[in-house]
N, C-alpha and C positions, 0 to 999 in steps of 0.2 A: 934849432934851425927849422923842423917841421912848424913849429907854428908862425915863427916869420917871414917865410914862404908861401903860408894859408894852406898848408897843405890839408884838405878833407878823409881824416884816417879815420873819422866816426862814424859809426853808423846812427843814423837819425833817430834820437828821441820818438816815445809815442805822441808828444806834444809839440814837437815841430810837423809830425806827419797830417795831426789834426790841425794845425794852421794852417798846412798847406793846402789841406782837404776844406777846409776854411774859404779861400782864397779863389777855391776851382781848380787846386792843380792836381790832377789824379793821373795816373797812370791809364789811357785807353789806348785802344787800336782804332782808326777810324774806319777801316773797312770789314771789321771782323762784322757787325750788325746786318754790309750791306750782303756781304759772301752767305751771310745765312741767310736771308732772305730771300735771296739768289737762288741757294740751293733748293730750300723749303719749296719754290716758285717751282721750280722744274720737277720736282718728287710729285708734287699736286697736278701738275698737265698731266707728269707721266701714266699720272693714277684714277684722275677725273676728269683730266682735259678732254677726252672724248666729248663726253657728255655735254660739258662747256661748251665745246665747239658744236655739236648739234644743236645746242637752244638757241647759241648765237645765226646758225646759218636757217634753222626755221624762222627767227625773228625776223634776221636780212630778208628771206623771202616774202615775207607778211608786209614787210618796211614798203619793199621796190612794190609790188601787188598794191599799194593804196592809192586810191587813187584821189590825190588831195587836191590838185591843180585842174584836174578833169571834171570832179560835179558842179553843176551847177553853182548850187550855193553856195561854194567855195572862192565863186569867180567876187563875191561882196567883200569888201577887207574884215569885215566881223564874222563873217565863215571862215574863211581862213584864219583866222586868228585862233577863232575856239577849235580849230580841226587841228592843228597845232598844240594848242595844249591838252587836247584832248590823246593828239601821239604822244608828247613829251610824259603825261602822265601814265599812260601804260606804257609805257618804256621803263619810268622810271621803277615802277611798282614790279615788271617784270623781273628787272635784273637785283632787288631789292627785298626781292618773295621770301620771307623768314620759314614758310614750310618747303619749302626747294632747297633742299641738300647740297647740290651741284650749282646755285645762285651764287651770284659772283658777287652777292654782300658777304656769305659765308669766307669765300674765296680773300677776298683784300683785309676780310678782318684778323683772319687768323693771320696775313703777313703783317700787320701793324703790329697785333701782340707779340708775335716773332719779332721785330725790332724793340722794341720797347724791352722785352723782358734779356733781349741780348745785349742792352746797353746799360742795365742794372746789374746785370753778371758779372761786369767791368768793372763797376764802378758803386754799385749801390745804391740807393735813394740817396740825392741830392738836389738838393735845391738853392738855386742860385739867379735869385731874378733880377739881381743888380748888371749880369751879364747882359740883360737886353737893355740894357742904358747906352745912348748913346755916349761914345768915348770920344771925345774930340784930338786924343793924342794919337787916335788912330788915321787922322789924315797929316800928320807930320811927315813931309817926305823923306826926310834923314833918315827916322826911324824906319818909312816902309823898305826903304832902299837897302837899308843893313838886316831888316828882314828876308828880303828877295835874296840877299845875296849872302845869308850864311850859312853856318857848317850844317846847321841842322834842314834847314831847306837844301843844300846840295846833296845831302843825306837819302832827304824824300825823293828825291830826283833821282837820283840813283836804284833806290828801291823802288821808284816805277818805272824804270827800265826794267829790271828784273825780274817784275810782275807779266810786263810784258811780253816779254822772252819767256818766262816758262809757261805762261797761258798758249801763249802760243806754237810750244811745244808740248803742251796736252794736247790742243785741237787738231794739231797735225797726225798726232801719235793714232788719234779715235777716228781721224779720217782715212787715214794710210789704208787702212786692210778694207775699206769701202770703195778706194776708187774707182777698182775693177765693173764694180754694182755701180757708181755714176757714169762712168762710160758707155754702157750699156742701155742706160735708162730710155732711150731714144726711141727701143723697141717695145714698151710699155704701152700699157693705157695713160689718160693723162692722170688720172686717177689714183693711181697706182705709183704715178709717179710723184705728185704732191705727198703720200702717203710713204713713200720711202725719204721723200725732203727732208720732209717735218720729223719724222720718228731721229734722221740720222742728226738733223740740228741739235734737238733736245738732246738725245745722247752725247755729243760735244757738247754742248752746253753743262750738263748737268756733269761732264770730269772737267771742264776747267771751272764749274762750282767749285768741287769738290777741293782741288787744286788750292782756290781762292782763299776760303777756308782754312786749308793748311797754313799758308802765308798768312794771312791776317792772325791766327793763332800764336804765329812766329813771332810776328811782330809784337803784340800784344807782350807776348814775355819780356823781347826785349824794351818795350815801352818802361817796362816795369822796373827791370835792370836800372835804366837809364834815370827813370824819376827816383829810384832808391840813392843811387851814384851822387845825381845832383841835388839831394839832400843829406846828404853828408857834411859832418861839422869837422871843427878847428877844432883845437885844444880852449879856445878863447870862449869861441860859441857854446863849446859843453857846459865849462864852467857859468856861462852866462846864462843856459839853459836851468844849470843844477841852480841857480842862485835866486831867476825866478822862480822856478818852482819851489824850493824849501825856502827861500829868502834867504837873506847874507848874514854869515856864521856871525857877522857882531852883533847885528839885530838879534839873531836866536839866541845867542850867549847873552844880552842883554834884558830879553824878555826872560830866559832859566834863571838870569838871577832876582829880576822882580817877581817871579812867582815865586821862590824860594824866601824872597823876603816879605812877601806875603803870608807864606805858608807856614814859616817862622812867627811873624805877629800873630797869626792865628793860634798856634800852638800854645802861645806864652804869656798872651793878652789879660787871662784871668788871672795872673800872679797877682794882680797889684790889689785885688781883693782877697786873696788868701789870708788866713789866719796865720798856717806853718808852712815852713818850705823844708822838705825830707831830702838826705841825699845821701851818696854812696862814694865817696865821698865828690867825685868830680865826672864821673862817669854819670850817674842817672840823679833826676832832680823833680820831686811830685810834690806843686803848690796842692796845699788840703787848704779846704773852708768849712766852717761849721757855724749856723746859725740854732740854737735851741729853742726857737720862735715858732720856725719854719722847716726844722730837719730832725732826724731822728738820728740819721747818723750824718758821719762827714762827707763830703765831696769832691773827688777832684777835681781843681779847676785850670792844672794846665801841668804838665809834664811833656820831660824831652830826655834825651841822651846829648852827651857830648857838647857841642855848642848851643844844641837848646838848654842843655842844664845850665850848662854856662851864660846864660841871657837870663835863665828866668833866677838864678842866686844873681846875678845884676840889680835886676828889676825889683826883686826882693829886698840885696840892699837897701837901694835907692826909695824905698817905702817905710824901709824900715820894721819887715819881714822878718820875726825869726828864723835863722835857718840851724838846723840840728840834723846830723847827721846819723843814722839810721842804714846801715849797709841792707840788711835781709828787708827789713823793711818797705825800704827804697825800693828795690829790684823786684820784690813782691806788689809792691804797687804799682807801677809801670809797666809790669807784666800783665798782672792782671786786670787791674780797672782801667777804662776809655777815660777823657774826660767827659766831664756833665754828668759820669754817674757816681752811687753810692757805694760806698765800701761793703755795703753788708746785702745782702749776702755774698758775696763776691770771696769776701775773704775766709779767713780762717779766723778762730774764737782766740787762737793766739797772737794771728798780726794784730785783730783789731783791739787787743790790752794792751800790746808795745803801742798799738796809736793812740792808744788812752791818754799815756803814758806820757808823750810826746803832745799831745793836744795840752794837756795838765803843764809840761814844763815850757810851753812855747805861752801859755799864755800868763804866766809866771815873770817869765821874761819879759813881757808885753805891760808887765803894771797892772793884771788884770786877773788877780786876784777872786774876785770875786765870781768872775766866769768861769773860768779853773772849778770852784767847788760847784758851781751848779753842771758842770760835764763831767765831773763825776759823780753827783747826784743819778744825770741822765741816765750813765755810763748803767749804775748800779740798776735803776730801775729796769735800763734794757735788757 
């Protein structure tokens, strides 16, 4: 019944996570980058805005002090023109000044990397530049309209209300015990009273940062919940997951038995040149060859157990292959030599007389007579 239903009881594959990570679908928060920013923004007034503000207010007074409209030469449109960029460029150079600590290049650079490296925290290096393509299914009204109007936009609606409301219950909280100090301010210098403004802003300011922050943290987990939740599979989908990734049990049962019938031809290939086929009697089966042209001793050229024995006494038949049965023999040659090598040294001065023995009567059996006394000629000389 759960998977007739579609009910999602799986937790996502690492290869549906990467598709969807694929695709652009990542778990973010979208205001956690701007809350730090935010805060980062008010830590830095707190700390160097003075200073800020004095370069800004000797510049203002340098700005208002010029007098660009007033000289002469200015009254030409080609004096004013260059008297103009001649402001524009020590303005620009002012606030731009790489040995000025307190310059306000230093100042915006450090909040860009503060974003940037807050949106990688989220999410990681990604790249996805097919997203600046224009999508034409993004002006379908149907769709916008079921957009504007679903559970997960009523969602975000909801959670900005709630942003709202408690922001606004920090900055009440950080104003409350100051009132007393605004009421008052009237008896102040003006000075003094700019200077308790600004100080009490930034401290509001910088607890409903803090605030902010919290919240978009929140969120973020739950993003996370949520993109985990709705990548969740069926029973259907896992199997369909399992079936991409290792392939479908027929294919692989398919491919196990052609490599098996590979591995088999490989095994047993060299029988049909062998001289003798050795066995035990159905258990184990060692095709030998022996050229006295080219060899000094014999060779095996192909051995198996069980159903390889049993192909390569086939194959041997079918050649027309002595086969002679040899129990210690057998199981000492399959134990010990590979195929493609030589019995000697490998063996013992005892197997390799029983395979004298057996090379003598297998080639007896063969009609071949003659070869027979010349491998015991060999035999003797080795």
């Amino acid at each position: 019944m759960a998977e007739e239903n579609g009910d999602k009881k799986h937790d996502p594959t690492p290869r549906r996570l990467e598709e969807a990570r694929e695709k652009g679908q990542v778990a973010k928060s979208q205001d956690l980058a701007a809350a730090i920013v935010l805060l980062l923004a008010i830590v830095l007034l707190l700390t160097i805005g003075r200073q800020i503000v004095a370069d800004l207010f000797e510049y203002s007074c340098t700005m208002l002090r010029e007098p660009l409209l007033i000289v002469p030469e200015n009254q030409e449109q080609d004096g004013l023109k260059q008297s103009a960029q001649s402001l524009f460029h020590a303005t620009i150079t002012r606030f731009l000044d790489y040995g000025n600590p307190y310059s306000l290049f230093y100042f915006f650079i450090l909040l860009m990397i503060t974003a940037i490296l807050a949106n990688i925290a989220q999410i990681g290096l990604l790249w996805q530049p097919e997203k600046l393509a224009f999508d034409f299914t993004r002006l379908d009204p149907v769709k916008g309209f079921k957009r504007i109007f679903s559970m997960q936009s009523v969602v975000r609606f909801l959670m900005g209300i709630v942003k709202i409301v408690i922001c606004a219950a920090v900055a009440w909280y950080a104003v409350e015990s100051s009132i007393g100090e605004i009421l008052h301010l009237s008896e102040n210098e003006t000075n003094q009273i700019a200077s308790f403004l600004v100080w009490t802003l930034l401290m509001v300011t910088l607890k409903v940062a803090v605030a902010l922050v919290i919240i978009a943290l929140i969120d973020l987990m739950y993003q996370r919940w949520k993109h985990h939740r709705d990548l969740r599979m069926t029973d259907q989908e896992l199997r369909d997951e399992i079936k991409n990734m290792i392939g479908d049990p027929q294919i692989i049962s398919k491919r196990r038995q052609i490599q098996r019938e590979l591995a088999t031809k490989q095994r047993v290939q060299g029988t049909q040149d062998a001289d003798v086929v050795v066995t035990n009697p159905t258990h184990f089966a060692v095709a030998i060859k022996f050229d006295g042209q080219t060899m000094h001793y014999p060779v095996v050229v192909a051995k198996g157990a069980d159903y390889l024995a049993f192909q390569i006494r086939k194959i041997a038949g079918e050649h027309g292959i002595p086969i002679i049965e040899r129990k210690a023999l057998a199981r000492a040659l399959f134990e010990n030599v590979e195929i493609g090598q030589s019995v000697y040294p490998i063996m013992s001065y005892e197997h390799i007389q029983m395979l004298a023995d057996v090379m003598a009567e297998a080639y007896r059996l063969s009609g071949r007579d003659h070869e027979a006394n010349g491998w015991r000629r060999s035999r003797q000389t080795g």
